[in-house]
DOBAMAR-7286 format. One record per atom (N, C-alpha, C): residue in one letter; z, y, x. Coordinates in Angstrom, 3 decimals, always signed. Atoms other than C-alpha are relative to their C-alpha. Last residue first. Layout:
# DOBAMAR-7286
+------+----------+----------+----------+
: code :       c3 :       c2 :       c1 :
+------+----------+----------+----------+
:    A :        Z :        Y :        X :
...
+------+----------+----------+----------+
***
This chain:
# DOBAMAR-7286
+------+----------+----------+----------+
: code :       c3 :       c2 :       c1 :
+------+----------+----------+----------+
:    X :   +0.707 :   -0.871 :   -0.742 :
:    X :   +1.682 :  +11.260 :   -1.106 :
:    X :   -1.301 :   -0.656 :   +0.766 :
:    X :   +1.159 :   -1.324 :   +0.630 :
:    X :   +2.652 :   +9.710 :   -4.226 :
:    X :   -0.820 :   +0.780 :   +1.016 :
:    X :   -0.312 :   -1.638 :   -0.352 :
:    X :   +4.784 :   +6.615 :   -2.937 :
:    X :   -1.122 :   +0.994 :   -0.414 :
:    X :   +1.121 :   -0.985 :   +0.474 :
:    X :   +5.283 :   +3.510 :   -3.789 :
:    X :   +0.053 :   +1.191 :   +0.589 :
:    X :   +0.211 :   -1.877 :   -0.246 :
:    X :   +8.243 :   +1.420 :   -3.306 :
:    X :   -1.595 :   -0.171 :   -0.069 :
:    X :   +1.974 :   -0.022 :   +0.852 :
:    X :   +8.689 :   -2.060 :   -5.999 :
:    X :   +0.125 :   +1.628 :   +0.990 :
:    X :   +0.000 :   -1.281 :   -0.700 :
:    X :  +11.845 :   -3.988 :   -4.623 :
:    X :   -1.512 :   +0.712 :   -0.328 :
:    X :   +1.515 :   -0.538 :   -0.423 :
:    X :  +12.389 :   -7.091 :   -6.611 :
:    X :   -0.099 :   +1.553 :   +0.419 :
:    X :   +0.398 :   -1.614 :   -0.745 :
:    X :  +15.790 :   -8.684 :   -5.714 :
:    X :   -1.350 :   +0.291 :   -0.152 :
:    X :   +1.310 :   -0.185 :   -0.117 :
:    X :  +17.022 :  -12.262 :   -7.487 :
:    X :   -0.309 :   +2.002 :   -0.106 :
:    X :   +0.786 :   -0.162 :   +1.388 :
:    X :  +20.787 :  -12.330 :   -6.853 :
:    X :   -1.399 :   +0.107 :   +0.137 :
:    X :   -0.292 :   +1.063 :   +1.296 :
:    X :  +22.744 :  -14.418 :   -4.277 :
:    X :   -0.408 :   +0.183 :   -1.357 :
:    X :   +0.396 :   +1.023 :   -0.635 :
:    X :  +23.238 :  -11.351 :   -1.977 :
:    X :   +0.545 :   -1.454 :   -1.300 :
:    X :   +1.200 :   +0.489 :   +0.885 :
:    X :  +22.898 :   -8.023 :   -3.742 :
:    X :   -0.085 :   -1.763 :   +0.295 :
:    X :   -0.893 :   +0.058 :   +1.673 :
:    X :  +26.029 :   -6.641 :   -2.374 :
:    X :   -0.642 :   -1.129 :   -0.659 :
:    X :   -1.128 :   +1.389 :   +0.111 :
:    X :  +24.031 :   -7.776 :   +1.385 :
:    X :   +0.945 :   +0.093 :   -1.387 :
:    X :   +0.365 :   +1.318 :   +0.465 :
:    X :  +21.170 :   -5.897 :   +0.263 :
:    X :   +1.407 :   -0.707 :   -0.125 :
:    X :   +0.066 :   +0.506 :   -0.815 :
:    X :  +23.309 :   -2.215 :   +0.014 :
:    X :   -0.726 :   -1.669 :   -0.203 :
:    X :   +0.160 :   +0.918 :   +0.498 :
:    X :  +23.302 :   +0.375 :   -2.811 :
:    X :   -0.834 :   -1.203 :   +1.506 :
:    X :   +1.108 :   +0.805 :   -0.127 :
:    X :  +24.037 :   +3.589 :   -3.107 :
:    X :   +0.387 :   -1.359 :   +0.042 :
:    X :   -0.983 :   +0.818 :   -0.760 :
:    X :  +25.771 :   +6.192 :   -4.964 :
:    X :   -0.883 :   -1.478 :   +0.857 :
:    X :   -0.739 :   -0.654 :   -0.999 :
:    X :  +24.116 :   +9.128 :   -6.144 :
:    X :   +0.340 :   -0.940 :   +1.085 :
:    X :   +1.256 :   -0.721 :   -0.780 :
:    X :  +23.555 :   +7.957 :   -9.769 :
:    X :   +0.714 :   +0.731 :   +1.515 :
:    X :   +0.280 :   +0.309 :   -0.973 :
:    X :  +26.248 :   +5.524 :  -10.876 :
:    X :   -1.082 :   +0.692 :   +1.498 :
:    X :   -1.284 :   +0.361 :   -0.737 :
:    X :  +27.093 :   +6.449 :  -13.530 :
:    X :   +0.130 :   +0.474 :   +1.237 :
:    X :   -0.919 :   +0.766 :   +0.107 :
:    X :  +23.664 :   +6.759 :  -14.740 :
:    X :   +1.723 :   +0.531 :   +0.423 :
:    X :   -1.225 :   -0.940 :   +0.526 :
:    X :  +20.579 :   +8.225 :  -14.540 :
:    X :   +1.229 :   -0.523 :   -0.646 :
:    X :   -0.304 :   +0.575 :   +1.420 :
:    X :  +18.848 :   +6.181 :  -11.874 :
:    X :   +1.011 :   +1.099 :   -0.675 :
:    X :   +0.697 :   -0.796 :   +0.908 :
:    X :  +17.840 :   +6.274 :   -8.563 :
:    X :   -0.304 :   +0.250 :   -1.173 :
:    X :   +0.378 :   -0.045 :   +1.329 :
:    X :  +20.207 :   +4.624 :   -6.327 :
:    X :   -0.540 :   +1.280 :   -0.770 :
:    X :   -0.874 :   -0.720 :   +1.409 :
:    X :  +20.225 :   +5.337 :   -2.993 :
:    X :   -0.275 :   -0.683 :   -1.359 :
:    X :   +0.454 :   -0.809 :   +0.654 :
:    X :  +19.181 :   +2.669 :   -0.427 :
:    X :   +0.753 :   +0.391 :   -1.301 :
:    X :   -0.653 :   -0.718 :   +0.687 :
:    X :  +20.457 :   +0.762 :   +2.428 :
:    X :   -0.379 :   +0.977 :   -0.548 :
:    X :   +0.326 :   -1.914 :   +0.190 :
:    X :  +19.088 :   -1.612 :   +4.534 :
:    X :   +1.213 :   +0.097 :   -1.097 :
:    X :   -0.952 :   -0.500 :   +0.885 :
:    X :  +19.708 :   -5.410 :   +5.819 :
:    X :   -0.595 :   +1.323 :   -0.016 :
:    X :   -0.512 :   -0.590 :   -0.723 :
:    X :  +16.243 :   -7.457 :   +7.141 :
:    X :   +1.427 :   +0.825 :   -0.702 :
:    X :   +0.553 :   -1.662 :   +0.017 :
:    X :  +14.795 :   -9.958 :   +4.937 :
:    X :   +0.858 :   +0.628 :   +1.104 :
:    X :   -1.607 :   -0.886 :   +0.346 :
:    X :  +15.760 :  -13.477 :   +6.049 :
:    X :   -0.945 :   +1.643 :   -0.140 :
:    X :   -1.354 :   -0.918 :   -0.891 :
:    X :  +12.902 :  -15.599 :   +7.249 :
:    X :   +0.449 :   +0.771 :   -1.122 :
:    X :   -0.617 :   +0.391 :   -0.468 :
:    X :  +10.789 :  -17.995 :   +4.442 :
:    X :   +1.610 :   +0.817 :   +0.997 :
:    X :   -0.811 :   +1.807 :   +0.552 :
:    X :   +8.125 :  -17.356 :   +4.084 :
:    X :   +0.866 :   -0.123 :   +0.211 :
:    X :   +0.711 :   +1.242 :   +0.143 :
:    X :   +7.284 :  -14.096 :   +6.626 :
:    X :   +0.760 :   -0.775 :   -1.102 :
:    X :   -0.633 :   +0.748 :   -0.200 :
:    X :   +8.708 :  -10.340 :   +6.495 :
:    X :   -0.755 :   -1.390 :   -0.631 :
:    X :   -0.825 :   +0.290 :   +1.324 :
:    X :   +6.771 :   -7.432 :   +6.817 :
:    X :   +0.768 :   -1.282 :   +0.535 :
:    X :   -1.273 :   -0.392 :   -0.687 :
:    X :   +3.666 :   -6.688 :   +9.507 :
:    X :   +0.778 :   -0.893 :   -1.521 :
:    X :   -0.325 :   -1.027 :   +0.374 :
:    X :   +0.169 :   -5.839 :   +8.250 :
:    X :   +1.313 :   -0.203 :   -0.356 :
:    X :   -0.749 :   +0.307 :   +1.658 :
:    X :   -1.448 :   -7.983 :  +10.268 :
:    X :   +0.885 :   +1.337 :   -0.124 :
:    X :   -0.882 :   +0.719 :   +0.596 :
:    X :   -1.514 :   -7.904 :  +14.039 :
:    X :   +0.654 :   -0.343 :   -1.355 :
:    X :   -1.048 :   -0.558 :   -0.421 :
:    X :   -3.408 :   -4.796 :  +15.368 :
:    X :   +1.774 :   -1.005 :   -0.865 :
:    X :   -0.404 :   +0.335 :   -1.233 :
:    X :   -6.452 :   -6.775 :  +15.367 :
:    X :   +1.350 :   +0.773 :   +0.527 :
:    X :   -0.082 :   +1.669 :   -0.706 :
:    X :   -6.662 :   -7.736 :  +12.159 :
:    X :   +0.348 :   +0.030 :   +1.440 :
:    X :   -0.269 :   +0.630 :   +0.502 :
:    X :   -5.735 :   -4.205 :  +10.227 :
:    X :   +0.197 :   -1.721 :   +1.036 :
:    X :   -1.305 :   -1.158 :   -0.222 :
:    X :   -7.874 :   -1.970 :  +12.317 :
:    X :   +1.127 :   -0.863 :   -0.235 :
:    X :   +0.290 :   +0.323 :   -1.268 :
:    X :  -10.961 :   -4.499 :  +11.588 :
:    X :   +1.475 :   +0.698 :   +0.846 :
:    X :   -0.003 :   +1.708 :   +0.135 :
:    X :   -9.837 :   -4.437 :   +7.747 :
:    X :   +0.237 :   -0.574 :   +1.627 :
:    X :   -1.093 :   +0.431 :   +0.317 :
:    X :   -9.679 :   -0.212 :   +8.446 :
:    X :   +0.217 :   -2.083 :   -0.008 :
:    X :   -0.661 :   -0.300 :   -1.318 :
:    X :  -12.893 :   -0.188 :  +10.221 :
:    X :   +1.324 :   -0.350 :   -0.269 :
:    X :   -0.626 :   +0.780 :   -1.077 :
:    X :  -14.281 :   -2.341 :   +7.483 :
:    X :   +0.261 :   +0.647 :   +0.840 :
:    X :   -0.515 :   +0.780 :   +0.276 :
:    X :  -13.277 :   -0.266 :   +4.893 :
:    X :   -0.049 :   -0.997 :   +1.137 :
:    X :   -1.112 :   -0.416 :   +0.110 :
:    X :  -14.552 :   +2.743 :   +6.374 :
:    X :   +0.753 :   -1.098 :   -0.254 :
:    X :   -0.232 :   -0.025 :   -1.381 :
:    X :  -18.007 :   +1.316 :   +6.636 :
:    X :   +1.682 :   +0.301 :   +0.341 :
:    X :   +0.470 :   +0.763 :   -0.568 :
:    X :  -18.392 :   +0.697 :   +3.065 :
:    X :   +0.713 :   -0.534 :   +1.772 :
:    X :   -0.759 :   +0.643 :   +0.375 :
:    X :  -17.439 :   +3.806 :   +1.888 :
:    X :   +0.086 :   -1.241 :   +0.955 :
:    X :   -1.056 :   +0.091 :   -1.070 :
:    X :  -20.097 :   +4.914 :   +4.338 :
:    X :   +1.356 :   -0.502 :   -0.572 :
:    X :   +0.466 :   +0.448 :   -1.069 :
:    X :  -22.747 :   +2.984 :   +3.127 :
:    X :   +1.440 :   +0.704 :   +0.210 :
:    X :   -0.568 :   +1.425 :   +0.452 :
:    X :  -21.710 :   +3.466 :   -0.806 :
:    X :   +0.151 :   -0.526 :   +1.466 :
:    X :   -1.759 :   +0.193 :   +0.492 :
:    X :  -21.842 :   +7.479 :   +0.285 :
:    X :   +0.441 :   -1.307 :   -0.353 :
:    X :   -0.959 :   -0.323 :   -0.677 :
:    X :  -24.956 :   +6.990 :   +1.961 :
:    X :   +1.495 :   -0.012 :   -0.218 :
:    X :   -0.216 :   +0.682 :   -1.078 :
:    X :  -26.417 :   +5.094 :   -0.725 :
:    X :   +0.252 :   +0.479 :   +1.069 :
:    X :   -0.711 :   +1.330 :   +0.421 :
:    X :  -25.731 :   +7.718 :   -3.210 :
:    X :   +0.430 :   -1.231 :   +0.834 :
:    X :   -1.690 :   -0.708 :   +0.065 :
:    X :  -27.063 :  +10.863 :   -1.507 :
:    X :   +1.060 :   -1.879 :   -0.267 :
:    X :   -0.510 :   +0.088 :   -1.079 :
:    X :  -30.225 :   +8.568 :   -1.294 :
:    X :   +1.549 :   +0.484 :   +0.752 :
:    X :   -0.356 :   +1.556 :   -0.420 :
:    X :  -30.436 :   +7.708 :   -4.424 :
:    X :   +0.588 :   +0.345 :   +1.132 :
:    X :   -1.006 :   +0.499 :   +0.394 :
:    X :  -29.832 :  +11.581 :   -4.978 :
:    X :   +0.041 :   -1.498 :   -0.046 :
:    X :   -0.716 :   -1.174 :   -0.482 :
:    X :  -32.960 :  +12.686 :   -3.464 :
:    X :   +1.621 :   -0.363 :   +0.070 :
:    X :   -0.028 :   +0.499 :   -1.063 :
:    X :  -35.136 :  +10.045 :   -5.032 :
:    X :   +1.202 :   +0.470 :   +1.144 :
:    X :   -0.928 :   +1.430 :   -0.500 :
:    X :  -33.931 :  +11.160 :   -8.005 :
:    X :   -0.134 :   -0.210 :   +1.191 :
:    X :   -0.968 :   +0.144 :   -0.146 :
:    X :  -35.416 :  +14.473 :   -7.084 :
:    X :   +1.127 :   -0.775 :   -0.715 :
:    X :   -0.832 :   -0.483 :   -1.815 :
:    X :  -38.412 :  +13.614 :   -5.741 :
:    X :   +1.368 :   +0.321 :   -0.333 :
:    X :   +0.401 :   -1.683 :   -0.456 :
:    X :  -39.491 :  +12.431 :   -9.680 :
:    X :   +1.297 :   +0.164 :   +1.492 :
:    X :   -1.276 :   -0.341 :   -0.582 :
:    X :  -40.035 :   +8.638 :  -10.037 :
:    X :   -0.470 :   +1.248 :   +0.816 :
:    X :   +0.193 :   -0.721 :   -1.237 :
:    X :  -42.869 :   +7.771 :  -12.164 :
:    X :   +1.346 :   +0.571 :   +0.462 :
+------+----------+----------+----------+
***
């Protein structure tokens, strides 16, 4: 026998899977029609930047340009916490 208050909390439940749910595709739908989610294609040329080094080193402080880098294999890993 199913006591009223499971029932109670299914329902809590499937709302919250429903709106999960829903959120995702707004974002996906957000996502497709505002052209992909951008970057650099197959193929083209990355763009040039310039970032610090982050490291305890020597070197710390000092930065660090693609074009130095040119002719070596580059994996770039950002993230961010916020």
């Amino acid at each position: 026998m199913v006591r009223p208050n499971d029932k109670k909390n299914n329902w809590v439940t499937y709302l919250l899977i429903a709106g999960v749910v829903a959120l995702i595709g707004v974002n996906i739908a957000y996502v497709v029609s505002s052209g992909g989610l951008g970057g650099v294609a197959e193929g083209e040329e990355a763009p040039g930047f310039t970032l610090p080094l982050l490291q305890a080193s020597a070197a710390f402080g000092k930065e660090v340009s693609l074009a130095k880098l040119e002719g070596k294999v580059v994996l770039l890993e950002f993230w961010s916490t916020s």
